[in-house]
N, C-alpha and C positions, 0 to 999 in steps of 0.2 A: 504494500500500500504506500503511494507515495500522495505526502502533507504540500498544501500549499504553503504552511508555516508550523514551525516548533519553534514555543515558546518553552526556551531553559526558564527555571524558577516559575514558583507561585504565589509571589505576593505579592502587596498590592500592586505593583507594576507587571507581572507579570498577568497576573491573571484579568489585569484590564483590558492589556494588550487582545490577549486568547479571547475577553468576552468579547470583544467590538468586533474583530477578525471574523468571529464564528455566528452573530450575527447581521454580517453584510456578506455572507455566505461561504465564507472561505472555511476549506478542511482545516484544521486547527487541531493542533495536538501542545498539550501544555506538562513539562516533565517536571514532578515538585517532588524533596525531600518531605515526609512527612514527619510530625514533631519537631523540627524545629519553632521556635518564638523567637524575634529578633528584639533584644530593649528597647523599647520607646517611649517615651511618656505618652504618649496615646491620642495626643490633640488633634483633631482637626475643625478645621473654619466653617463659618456657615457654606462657604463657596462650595465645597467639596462635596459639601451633604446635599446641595442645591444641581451640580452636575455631574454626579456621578448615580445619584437616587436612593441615598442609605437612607434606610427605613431607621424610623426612631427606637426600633426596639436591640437597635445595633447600637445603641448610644448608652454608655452605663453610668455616667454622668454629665449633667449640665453646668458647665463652669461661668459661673456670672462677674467673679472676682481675680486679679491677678496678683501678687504681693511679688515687691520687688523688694531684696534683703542684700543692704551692703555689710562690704568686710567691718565695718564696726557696727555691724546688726540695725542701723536703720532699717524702718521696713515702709514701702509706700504701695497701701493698695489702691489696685488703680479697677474701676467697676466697670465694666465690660457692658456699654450702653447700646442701647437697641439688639440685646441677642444673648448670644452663650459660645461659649466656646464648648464642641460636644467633645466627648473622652469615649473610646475603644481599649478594646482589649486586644490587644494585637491575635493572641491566642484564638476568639472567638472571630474578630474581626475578619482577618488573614483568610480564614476558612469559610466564613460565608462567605468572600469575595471567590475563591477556587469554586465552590456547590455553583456560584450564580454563574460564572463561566461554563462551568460542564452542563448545565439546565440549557444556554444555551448554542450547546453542542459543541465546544470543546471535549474532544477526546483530555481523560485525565490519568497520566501515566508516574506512578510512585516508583522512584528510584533518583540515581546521584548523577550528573551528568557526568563524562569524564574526557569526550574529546569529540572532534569536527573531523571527516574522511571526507574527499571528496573523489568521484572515477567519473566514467562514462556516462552512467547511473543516474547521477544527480549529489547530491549533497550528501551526507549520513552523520546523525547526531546520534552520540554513543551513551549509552546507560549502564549502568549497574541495577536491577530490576531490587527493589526492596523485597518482595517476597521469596524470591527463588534466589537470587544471589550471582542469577547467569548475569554475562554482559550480555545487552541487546543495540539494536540500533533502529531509527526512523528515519528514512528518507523523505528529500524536502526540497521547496524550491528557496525558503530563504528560511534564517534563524535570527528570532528574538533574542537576545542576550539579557535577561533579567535577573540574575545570579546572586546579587548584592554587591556590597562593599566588596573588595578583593577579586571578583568576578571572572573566574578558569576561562570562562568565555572572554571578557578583554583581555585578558594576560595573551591569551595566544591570538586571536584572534586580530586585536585593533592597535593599531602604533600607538606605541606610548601606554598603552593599556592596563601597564602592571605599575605606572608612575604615579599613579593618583596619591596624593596628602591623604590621609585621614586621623581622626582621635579615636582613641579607644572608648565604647559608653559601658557601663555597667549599672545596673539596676538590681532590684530585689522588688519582689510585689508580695506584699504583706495585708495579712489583715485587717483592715482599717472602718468597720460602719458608721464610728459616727465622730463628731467630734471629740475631741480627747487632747490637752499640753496645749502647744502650739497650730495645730493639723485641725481643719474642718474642710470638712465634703466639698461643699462649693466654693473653694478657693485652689488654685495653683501658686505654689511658691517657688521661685526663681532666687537660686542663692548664688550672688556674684561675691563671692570670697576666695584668696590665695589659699587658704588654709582647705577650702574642699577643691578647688581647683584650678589652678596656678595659669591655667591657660583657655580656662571654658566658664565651665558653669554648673550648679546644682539643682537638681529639683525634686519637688515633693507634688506629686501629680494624682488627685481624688480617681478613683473607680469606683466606685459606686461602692460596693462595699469592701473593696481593698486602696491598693492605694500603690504608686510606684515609686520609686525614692530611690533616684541614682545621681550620675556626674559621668564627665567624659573629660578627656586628657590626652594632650596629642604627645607627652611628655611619657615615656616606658617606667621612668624612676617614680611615680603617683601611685602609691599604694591604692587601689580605688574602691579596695573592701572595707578598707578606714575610714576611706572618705563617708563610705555611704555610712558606715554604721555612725560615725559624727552627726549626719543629716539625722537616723532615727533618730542619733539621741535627744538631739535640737530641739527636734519636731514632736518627743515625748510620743514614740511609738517603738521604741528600742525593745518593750516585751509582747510586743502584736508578735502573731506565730509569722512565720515565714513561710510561703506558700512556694514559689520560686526565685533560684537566681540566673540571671542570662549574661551576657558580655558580646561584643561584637563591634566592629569598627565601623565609623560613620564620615565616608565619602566630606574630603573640605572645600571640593570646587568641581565644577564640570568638565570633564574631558572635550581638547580640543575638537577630537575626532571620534564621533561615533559607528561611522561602519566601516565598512573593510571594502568596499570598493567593488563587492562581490557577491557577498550572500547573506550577511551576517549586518544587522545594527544593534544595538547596547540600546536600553531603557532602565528607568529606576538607577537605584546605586549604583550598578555597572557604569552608567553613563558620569557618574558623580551628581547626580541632583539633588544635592541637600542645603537647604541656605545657610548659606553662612549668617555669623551671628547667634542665630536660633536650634539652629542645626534639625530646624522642621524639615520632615522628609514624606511623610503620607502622602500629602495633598502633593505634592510635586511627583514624588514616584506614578503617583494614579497617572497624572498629565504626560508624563513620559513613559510609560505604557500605550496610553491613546493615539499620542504623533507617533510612536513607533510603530504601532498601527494602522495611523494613515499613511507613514511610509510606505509601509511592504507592500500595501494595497495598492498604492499607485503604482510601486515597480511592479507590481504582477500585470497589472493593467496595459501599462507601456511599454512593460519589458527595455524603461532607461534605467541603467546603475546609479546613476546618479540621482533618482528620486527618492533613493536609500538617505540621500542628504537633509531629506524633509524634514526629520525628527527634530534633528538638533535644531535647522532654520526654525520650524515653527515652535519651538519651546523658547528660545533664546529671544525670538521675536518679542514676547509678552511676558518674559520674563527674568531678561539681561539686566535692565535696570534694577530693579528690584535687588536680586542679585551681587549688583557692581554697589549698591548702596552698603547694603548688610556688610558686604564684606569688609569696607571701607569703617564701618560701624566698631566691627568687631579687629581690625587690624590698631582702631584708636583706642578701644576704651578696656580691652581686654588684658593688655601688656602688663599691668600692674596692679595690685589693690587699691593706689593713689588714682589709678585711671578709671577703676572698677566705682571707687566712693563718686567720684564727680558721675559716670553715668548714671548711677540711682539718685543724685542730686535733679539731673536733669529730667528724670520721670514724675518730678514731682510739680512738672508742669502740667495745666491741662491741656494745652496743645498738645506737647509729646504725645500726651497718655491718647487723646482724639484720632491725631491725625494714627500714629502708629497700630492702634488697635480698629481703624477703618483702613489702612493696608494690610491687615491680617486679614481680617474679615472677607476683603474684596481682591485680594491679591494682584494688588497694582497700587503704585503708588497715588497720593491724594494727591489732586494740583491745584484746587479748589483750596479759598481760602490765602490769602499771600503774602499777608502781613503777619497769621501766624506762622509761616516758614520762614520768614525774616528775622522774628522776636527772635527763634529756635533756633535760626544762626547765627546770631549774637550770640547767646549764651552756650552755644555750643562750640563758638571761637574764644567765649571769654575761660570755657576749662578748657579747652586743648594746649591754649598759650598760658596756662596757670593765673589769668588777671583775679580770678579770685578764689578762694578758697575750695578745697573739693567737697564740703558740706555745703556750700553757697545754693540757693534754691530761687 
């Protein structure tokens, strides 16, 4: 049986990819390790929920509050106006997105990918079968690359593909229903301190009745089991049971080049889409699943190589700025706990807190409004060049 497309990986970039493909009628075969969970905090924006169709019951909590916590424990919460931020469980999530693809008609094949053959034939994408243990192979006219962070399929596959930055995240999902210490349900809290992470960030992220509480570090010397158990302690949930722990590295900029010129393009982590700053990755992943899906579909169509280039154009299109900001964000205010206190200085604006959580929301920048992005860069020139104090508000 030969696929018009194999989709490696099944999350959420993979398996968006396989559902779009398999209904605008294309053979579609999708290969996923089962049991793995990747750490996330779980967030995603109204946008996501709005274009992609998650049902509410996919939602295990409603975040209406955000707290931002500097290295000397300020904290500024900032109220998430006109909405919610919804929270997943990757565990549950991840897996109804696979169910929703194979409903509609993704072939769904459990095993590990392990390499690309190509002959006379056509393409051939290699497995290791989880139940029997044989190698198998599917042939194909083109391959999804949605692998994750590290991604077997860019390493070999795409130039430059094994060079991507990343931080390591690590997490623990504990038990958490209600409030308890410092920790309630409808709040996310964001700890920018050296001491849990000398180069990222902290978080304590509600699920409805657990709760996720990790950090990421691009640094190998970060002890990151300390870190977290620091945050329980913080957070007055250090004797909640431990339900699981995960680890896994999180892509820190997009690959120049996502396909190979041939047969193959990258979507999700493989491709690196995860914003910098935030290190939000669902909602992007999903989106780069989809272009890599309008890609293939147009090279099937055209039969041009080069329509394989469509991913990257049309994600980068609507989402380079964004992007070139964050980055820009997190190369100024990340360097140091003195850089870290003047950013949660700065949240404690209501601009900030408006415009930044209506580019969450709506994943594009606000342009609207122009004299609060004036005030913002003032005071966002007045800490960068030290004019005033890093508690200055």
């Amino acid at each position: 049986m030969k696929y018009d497309v194999v989709v490696v990986g099944g999350g959420p970039s993979g398996a968006t990819a396989a559902e779009d493909l398999a209904r605008s009628g294309h053979k579609v075969a999708m290969i996923d390790r089962a049991g793995r969970i990747k750490p996330c905090g779980g967030a995603i924006p109204p946008r996501l929920i709005r274009d992609f169709h998650i049902p509410d019951d996919q939602l295990v909590a409603k975040i209406t509050t955000a707290r931002m916590i500097s290295p000397t424990g300020r904290r500024v919460d900032i109220p998430i106006e006109n909405g919610f931020v919804g929270m997943v469980d990757r565990e549950h999530f991840d897996e109804f997105l696979r169910v929703r693809a194979q409903a509609a008609g993704a072939e769904r094949v459990t095993g590990t990918y392990t390499k690309i053959t190509r002959d006379k034939d056509g393409t051939h994408v290699h497995y290791r079968d989880k139940a029997s243990g044989e190698d198998r192979a599917l042939t194909t006219k083109l391959v999804i690359g949605a692998d994750g962070a590290r991604s077997n399929v860019a390493r070999t596959e795409i130039k430059d593909g094994d060079k991507i930055p990343y931080v390591i995240a690590y997490h623990e999902i504990v038990e958490a229903p209600g409030p308890r210490g410092d920790y309630h349900p409808d709040r996310c809290d964001v700890i920018y301190d050296g001491r849990i992470s000398p180069d990222f960030y902290g978080w304590v992220f509600p699920h409805g009745k657990s709760a996720s509480i990790g950090m990421g570090s691009f640094l190998k010397e970060v002890d990151l089991k300390k870190a977290t158990a620091d945050l329980r302690e913080a957070s007055g949930l250090t004797d909640c049971k431990t339900i699981r722990k995960e680890g896994a590295p999180i892509p820190l900029r997009p690959l120049d080049e996502w396909d190979n010129g041939r047969d193959v393009v990258l979507a999700g982590d493989a491709a690196g889409v995860v914003a910098p700053s935030s290190g939000e990755g669902i909602y992007y992943a999903m989106v780069g699943g989809r272009v890599a899906a309008i890609a293939a579909a147009t090279k099937l169509q055209t039969g041009m190589i080069k329509d394989l280039q469509l991913a990257r154009k049309l994600f980068m299109r609507e989402h380079k700025s964004v992007f070139k900001v964050l980055g820009a964000m997190q190369n100024a205010y990340y360097k140091s706990d003195e850089r870290r206190e003047r950013f949660v200085s700065l949240c404690h604006d209501v601009d900030v807190q408006r415009l930044t959580f209506e580019a969450y929301m709506n994943k594009e920048l606000v342009k609207a409004r122009p004299l609060a992005h004036i005030k913002i860069g003032i005071k966002n020139l007045a800490h960068l060049t030290g004019l005033v104090a890093p508690t200055h508000v």
